[in-house]
C-alpha positions in Angstrom: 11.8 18.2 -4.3 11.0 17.7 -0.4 13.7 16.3 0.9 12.5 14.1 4.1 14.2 10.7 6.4 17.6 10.7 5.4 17.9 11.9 2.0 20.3 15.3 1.8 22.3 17.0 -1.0 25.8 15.8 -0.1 29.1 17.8 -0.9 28.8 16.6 -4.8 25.8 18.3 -5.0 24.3 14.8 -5.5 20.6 13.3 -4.0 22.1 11.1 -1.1 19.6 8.2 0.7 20.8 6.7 3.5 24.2 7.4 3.5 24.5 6.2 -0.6 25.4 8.7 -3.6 21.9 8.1 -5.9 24.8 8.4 -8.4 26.9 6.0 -7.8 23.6 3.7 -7.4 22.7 4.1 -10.6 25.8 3.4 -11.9 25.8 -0.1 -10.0 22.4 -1.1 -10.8 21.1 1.0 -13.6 17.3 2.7 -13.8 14.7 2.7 -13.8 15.9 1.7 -10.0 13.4 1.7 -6.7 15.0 3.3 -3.9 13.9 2.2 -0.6 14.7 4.5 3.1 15.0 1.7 5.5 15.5 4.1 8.2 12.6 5.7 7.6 10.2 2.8 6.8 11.3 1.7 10.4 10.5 4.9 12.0 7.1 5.1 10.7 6.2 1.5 11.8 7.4 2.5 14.8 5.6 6.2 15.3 2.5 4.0 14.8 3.3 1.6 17.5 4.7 4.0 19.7 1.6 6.0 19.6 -0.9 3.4 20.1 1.0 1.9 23.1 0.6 5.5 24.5 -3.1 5.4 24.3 -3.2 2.5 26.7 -5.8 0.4 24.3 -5.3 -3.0 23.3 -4.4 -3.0 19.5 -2.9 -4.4 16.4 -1.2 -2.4 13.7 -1.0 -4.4 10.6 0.9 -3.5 7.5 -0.8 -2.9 4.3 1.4 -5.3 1.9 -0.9 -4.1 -1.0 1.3 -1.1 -0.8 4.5 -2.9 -1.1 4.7 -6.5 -0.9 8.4 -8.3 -1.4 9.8 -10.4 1.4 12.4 -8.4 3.1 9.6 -5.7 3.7 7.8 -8.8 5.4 10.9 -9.2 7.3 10.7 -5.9 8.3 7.3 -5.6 9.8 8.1 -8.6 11.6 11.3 -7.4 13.5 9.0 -4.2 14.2 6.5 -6.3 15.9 3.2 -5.3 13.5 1.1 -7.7 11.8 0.2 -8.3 8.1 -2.8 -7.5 6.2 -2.7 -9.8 2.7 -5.1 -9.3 -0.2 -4.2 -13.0 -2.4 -2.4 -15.7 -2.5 0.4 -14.4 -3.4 0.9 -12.1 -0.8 0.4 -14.9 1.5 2.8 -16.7 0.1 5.5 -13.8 -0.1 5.0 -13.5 3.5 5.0 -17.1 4.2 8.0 -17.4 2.1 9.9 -14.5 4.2 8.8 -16.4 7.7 6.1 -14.4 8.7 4.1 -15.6 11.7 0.8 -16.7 10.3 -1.1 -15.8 13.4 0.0 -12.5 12.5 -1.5 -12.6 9.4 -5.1 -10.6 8.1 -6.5 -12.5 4.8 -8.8 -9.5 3.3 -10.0 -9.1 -0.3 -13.5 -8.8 -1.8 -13.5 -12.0 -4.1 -11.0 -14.5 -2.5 -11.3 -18.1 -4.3 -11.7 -21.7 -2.4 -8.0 -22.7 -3.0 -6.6 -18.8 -1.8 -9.1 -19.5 1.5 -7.7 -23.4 2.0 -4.5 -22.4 1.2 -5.3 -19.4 4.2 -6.7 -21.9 6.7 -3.8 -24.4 6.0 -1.5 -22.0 6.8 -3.0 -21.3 10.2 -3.8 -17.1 9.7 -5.2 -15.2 12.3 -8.0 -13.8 10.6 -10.0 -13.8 7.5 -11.8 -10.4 6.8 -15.0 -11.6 4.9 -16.4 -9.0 2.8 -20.1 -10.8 1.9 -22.4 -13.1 2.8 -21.1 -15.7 0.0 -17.8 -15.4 1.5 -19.1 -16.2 4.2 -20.3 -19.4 3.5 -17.8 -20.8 1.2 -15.2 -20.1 4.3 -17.9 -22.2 6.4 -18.3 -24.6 4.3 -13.8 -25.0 3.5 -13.4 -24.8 7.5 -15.9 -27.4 8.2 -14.6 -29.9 5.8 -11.2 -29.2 7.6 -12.4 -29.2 11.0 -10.9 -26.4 11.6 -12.3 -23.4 13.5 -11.2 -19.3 11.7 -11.2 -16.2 13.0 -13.3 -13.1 10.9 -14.4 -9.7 10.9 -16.8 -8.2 8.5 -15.6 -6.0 6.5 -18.4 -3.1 6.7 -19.4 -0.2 4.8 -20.3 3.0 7.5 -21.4 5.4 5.1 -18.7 7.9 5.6 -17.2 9.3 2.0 -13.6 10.0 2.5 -12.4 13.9 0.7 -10.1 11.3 -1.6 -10.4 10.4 -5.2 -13.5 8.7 -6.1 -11.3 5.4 -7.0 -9.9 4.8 -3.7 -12.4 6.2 -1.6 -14.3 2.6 0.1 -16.3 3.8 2.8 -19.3 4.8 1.0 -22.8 2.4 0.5 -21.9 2.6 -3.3 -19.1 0.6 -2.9 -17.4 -2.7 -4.5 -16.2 -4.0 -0.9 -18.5 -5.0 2.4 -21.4 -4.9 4.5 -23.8 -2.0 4.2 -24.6 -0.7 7.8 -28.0 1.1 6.6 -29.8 -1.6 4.5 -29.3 -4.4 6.9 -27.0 -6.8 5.4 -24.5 -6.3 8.2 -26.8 -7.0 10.7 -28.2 -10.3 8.8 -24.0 -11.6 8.7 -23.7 -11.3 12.3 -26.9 -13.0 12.7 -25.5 -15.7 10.0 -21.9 -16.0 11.8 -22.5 -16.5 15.2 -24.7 -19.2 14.4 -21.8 -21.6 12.4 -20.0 -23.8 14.0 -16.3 -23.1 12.3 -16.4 -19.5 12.4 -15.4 -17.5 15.6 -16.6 -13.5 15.2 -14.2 -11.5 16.6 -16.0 -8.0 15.1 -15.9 -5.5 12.5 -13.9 -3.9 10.0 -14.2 -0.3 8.6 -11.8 1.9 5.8 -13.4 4.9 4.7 -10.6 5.3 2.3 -7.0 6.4 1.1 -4.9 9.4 1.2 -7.1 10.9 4.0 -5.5 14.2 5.8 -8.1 14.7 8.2 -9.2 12.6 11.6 -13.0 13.8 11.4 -13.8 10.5 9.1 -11.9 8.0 11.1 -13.6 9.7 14.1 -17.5 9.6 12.4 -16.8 5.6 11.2 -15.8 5.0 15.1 -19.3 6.4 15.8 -20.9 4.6 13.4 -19.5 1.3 14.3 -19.9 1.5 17.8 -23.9 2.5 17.5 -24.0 -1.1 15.1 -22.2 -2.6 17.7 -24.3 -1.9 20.2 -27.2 -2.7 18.5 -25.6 -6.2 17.7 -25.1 -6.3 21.6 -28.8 -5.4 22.5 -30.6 -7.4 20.0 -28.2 -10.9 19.9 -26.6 -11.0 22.9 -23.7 -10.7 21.1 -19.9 -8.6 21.8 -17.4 -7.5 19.7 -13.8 -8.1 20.9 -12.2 -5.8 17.4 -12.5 -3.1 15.9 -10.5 -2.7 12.9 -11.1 1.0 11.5 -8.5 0.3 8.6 -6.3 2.6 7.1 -6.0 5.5 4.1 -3.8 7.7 6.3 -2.2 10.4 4.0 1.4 11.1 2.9 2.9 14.3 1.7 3.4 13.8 -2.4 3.4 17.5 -3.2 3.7 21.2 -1.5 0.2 21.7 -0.3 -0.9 18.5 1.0 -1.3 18.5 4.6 -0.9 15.2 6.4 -1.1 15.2 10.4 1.9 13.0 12.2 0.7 9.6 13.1 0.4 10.4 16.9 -2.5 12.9 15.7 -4.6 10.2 14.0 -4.1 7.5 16.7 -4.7 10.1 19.2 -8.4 11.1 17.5 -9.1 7.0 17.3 -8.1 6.7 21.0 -10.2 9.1 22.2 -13.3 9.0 20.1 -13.4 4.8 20.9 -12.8 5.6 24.7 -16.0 8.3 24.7 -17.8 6.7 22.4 -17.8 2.9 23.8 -18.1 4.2 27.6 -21.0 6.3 26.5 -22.8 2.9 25.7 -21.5 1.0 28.3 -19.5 -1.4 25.7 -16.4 -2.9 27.2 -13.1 -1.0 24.8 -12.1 -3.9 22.6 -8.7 -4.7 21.1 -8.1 -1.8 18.2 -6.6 -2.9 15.1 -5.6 0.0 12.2 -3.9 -1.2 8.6 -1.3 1.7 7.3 0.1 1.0 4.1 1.0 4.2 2.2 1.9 6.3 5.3 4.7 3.3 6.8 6.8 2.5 3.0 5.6 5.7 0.6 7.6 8.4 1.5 10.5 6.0 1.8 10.6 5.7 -2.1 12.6 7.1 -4.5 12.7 6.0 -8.0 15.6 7.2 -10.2 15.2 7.3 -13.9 18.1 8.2 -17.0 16.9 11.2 -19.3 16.6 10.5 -22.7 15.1 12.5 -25.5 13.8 15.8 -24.7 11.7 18.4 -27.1 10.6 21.8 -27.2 7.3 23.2 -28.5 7.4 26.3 -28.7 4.7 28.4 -26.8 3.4 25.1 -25.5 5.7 23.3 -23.4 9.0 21.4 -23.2 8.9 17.4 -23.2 11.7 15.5 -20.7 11.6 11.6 -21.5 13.1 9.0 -19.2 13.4 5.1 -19.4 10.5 4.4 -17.1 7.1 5.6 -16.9 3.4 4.3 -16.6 5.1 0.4 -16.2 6.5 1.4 -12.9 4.2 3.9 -11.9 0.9 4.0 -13.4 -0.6 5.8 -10.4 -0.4 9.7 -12.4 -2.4 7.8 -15.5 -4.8 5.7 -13.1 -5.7 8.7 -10.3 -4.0 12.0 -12.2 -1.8 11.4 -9.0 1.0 14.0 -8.7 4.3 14.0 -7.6 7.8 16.0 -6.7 11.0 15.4 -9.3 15.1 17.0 -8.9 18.2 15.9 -11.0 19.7 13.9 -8.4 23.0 14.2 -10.2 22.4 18.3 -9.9 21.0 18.8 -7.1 22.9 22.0 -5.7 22.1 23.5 -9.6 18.8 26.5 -9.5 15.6 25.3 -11.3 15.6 27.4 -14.4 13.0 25.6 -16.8 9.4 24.2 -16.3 9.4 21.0 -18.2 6.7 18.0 -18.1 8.1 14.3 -17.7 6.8 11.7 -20.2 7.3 7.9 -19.9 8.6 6.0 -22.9 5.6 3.1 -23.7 3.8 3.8 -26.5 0.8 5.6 -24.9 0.1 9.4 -24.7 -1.7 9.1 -21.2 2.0 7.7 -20.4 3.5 11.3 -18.3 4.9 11.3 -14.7 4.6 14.6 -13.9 2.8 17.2 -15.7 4.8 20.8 -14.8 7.9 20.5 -12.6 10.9 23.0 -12.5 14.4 21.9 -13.3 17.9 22.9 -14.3 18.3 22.9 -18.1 17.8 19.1 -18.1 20.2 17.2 -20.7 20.2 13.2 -22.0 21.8 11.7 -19.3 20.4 13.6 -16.3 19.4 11.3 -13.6 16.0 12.2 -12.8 14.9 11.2 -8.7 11.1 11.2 -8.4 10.2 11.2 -4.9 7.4 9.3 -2.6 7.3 6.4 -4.7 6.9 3.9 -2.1 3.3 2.7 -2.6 1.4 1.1 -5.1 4.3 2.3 -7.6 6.5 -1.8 -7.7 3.1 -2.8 -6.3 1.0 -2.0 -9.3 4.7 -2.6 -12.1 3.1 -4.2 -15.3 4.8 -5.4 -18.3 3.3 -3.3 -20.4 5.7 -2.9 -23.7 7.6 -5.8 -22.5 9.7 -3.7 -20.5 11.3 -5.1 -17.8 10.1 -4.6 -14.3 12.8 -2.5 -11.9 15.3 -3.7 -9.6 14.0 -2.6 -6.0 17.2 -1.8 -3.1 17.0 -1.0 0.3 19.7 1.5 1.6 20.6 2.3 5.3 23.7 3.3 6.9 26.0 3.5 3.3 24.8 -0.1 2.3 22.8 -1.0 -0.3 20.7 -4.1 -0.7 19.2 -5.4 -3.5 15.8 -7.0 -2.6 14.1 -7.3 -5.8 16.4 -8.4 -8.6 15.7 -6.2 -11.8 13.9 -8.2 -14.2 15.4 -10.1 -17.3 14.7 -10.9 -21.0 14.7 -14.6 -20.0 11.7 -13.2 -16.8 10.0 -12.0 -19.9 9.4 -14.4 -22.2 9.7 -17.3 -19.3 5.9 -18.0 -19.6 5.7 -17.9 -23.1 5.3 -21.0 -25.0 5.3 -21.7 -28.6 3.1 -24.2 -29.9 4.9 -27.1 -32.1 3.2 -25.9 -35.5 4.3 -22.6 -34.8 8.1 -23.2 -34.1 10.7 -21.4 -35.9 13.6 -23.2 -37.5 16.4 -21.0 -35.8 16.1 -18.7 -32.8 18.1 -15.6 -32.6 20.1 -14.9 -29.7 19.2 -11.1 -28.4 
């Protein structure tokens, strides 16, 4: 396994993250358990900040809270001085909950409801990114019937196909989410918008995907959007003041992928906005980007207890743990791969290619398909590593099994900031209706 921020192999011969024995935290708070780099969480925010206040633009860099969203991450971004980008309601309200500044706050989502886009204009959010025409309306009509004036982009579609998977690759006409540049709808919002009383236009959105490793598709979107923008300039008198290109910059999961440090990407966006909006004579707006993955997913670790293991021969060797597909479904959903050690054996020579299978009742349910271990025994403590993103985010239920504790670690000192779930969380909801009602109920 890659070890990357502060995690080492310490004088036990034992995974250490920031400055804590993964031992010793398993032992405290049990596993499945979400391990969270603080350290380096805060370093990425700030490569991204760093980087952009190099290039001299005007700009916003807004987290992704789809990628992780509990409130002391909030609390995070907020002490590094970066926006938030929200997806529902209850994103909004996690960050609202943890004090973020609602200025600071980007509503997007493809199909938000009247009483998420009241509850957003009640709030007092910076900006709405409206992803159609119906949106569009309904948020006209909610903000007029508050007399209250919103800020929005369009979310648009530039035709550039990210090389990602198919499922989280947005950019493309054939897409689920915005405004298609080449059949016109984009062009017939802006002529909609800047007509309505209650809606300010600030500009554009574009995200061409996730887990991108290359700058050329950031660079052909900027193209794109400044050649619309122009046109929207020429033909109704009218300028954008943001660009948002979005985010979909990639991590390292495995050996082989490739990503570029974030000073490369911002340093491509930089210069392509700077040649391509002085070539048209378009004053440089403000830049907004939305990093998710690349600021909390190589800051996760999640540690799991080996169970039951079994050989077949000639075919291959089965290692199960306590967790699986419930709190990380991404290997079943996108065949995503991922890097695995015996945190508890971590000076020990892999000797044994095993595959790592989850314990719910499915047989898509396996973590990692071939990964080379030590002779792995019941008891192990497996570390699975880059588990930051969409892994808590996208936790189900599934099975009834409880949903992990999350901690944050920095500096020897861990923090729980996501309690582990209980039998009481699990059955909290349920209700029994009278004619149903057992005569006894039997304590677990």
């Amino acid at each position: 396994m890659y070890l990357h921020g502060t995690s080492m192999i310490n004088d036990q011969g034992h995974l250490q993250i920031g400055g804590c024995d993964t031992t010793e935290l398993v032992q405290r708070y049990g596993t499945p358990l979400y391990v969270m780099d603080e350290q380096l969480i805060r370093q990425r925010c700030r490569e991204y900040v760093g980087a952009f206040r190099e290039s001299g633009l005007k700009f916003q860099v807004a987290y992704a809270s789809k990628a992780f969203c509990v409130m002391a991450m909030c609390r995070i971004v907020e002490e590094e001085g970066m926006s938030l980008d929200v997806v529902s309601d209850g994103e909004l309200y996690t960050a609202l909950q943890a004090g973020f500044p609602p200025s600071r706050i980007h509503f997007h989502g493809n199909n938000k409801t009247p009483y998420e886009i009241g509850m957003a204009i009640d709030a007092g959010i910076g900006c709405f990114v409206v992803d159609n025409l119906v949106e569009l309306h309904m948020l006209s009509a909610i903000a007029s019937e508050k007399r209250q004036k919103v800020r929005i982009l369009f979310r648009i579609t530039p035709g550039v196909e990210a090389h990602t998977h198919e499922y989280i690759s947005t950019g493309q006409t054939d897409s689920k989410f915005g405004l298609d540049l080449d059949n016109g709808s984009a062009y017939l919002a802006i002529q909609a918008a800047v007509k309505l009383p209650f809606i300010e236009l600030l500009g554009v959105h574009s995200h061409i995907g996730s887990q991108i490793f290359e700058v050329e598709g950031f660079q052909m979107a900027v193209d794109k959007v400044i050649g619309f923008a122009a046109k929207v300039r020429d033909e109704l008198n009218f300028v954008f003041s943001v660009i948002n290109l979005g985010g979909g910059f990639g991590i390292r999961y495995i050996e082989g992928d490739t990503p570029l440090p974030v000073g490369n990407y911002v340093k491509a966006i930089a210069e392509s906005i700077t040649a391509n909006f002085s070539r048209y004579d378009y004053p440089t707006p403000e830049i907004w980007i939305e990093p998710g993955r690349s600021i909390v997913g190589d800051s996760g670790t999640t540690l799991y207890t080996v169970g039951t293991y079994k050989n077949i021969p000639n075919v291959r060797k089965y290692v199960a743990v306590d967790g699986g597909m419930t709190d990380n479904p991404r290997p079943a959903l996108y065949q995503s791969r991922y890097e695995a050690m015996l945190a508890n054996r971590g000076s020990e020579t892999n000797e044994e290619l095993v595959s790592i299978a989850g314990k719910c009742c499915e047989s898509g349910d396996m973590l990692i398909w071939d990964v080379m271990l030590p002779e792995v025994h019941t008891g192990d403590v497996l570390a699975v590593s880059c588990t930051g993103a969409y892994n808590y985010a996208m936790a189900s239920n599934y099975n009834r099994i409880r949903r992990p504790a999350v901690i944050f670690v920095k500096d020897g000192e861990a923090d729980v900031v996501v309690e582990r779930e209980s039998f009481k969380d699990i059955t909290g909801n349920d209700r029994i209706p009278v004619r149903l009602k057992p005569t006894t109920q039997v304590s677990p």
